[in-house]
C-alpha positions as CSV (number, residue, x, y, z in Angstrom):
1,X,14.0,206.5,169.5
2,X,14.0,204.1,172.8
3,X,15.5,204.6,175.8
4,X,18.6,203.3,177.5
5,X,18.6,200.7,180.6
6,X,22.0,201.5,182.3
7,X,23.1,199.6,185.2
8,X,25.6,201.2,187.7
9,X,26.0,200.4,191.5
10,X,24.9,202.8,194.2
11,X,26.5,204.0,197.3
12,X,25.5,200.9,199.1
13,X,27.4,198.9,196.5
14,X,24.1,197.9,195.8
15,X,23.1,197.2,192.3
16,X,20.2,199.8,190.6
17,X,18.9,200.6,187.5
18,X,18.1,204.1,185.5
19,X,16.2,204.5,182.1
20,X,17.7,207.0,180.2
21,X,16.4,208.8,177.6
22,X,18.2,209.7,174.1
23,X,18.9,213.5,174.9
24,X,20.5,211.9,178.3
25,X,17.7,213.1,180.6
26,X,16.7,210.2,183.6
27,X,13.5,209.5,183.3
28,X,13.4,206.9,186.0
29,X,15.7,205.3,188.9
30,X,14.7,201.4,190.4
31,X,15.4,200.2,193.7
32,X,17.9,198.1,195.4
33,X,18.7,194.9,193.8
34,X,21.2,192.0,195.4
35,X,22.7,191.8,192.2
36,X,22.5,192.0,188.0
37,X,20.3,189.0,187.6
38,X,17.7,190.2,189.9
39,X,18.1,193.8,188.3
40,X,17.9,192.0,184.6
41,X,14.6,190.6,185.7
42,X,13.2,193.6,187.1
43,X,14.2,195.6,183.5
44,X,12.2,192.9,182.0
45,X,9.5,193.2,183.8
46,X,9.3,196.8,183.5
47,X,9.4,196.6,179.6
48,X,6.8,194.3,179.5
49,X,3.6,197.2,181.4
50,X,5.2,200.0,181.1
51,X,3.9,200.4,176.9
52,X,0.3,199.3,178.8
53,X,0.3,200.7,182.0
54,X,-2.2,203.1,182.9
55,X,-1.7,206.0,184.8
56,X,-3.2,205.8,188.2
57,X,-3.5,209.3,190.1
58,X,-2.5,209.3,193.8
59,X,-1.4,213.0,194.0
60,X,-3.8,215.2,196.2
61,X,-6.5,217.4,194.6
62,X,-5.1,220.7,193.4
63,X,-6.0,223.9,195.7
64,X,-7.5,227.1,194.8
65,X,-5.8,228.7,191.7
66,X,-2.7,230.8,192.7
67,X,-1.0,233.7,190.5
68,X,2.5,232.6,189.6
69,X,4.6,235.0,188.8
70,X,6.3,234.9,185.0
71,X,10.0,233.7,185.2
72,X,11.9,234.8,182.5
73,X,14.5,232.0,181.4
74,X,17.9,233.0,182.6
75,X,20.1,234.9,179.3
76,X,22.8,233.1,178.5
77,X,26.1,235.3,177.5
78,X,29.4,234.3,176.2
79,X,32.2,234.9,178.5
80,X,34.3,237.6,176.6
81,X,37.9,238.5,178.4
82,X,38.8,241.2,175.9
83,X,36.5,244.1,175.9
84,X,37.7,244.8,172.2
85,X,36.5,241.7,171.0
86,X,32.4,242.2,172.4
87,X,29.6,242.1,170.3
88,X,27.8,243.8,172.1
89,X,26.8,248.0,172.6
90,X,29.2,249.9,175.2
């Protein structure tokens, strides 16, 4: 499923664009543009490489291994007001 172009205005008033992807997550925010036209063009443009472009890597090299330490994902838990009503053991 494709992505979503969505055009909004900035805090500058000035006028950007974001791709969006279906599950809502922004992949990708442009720059400044004077106006819709110029921001139209730009979406274009971007639509036309992006399916070709290759990937060029400008990050620095990575350093010597380092341990990380395991993090457990955070346990989500239903608010329950009424001790009663828990699931859960006492």
């Amino acid at each position: 499923m494709a992505g979503t172009f969505e055009l909004f205005a900035d805090e500058d008033s000035r006028i950007r664009f974001r791709l969006v992807a279906p599950d809502g997550t922004v992949l990708a925010v442009s720059g400044q543009y004077r106006d819709k036209d110029q921001a139209a063009a730009a979406i274009k443009d971007v639509r036309e490489c992006a399916g070709t472009g290759l990937i060029r890597d400008l990050a620095p090299a990575p350093g010597p291994a380092k341990a990380r330490a395991s993090r457990r994902p955070h346990q989500v838990r239903p608010f329950m007001p009424n001790k009663e009503k828990s699931l859960g053991a006492a």
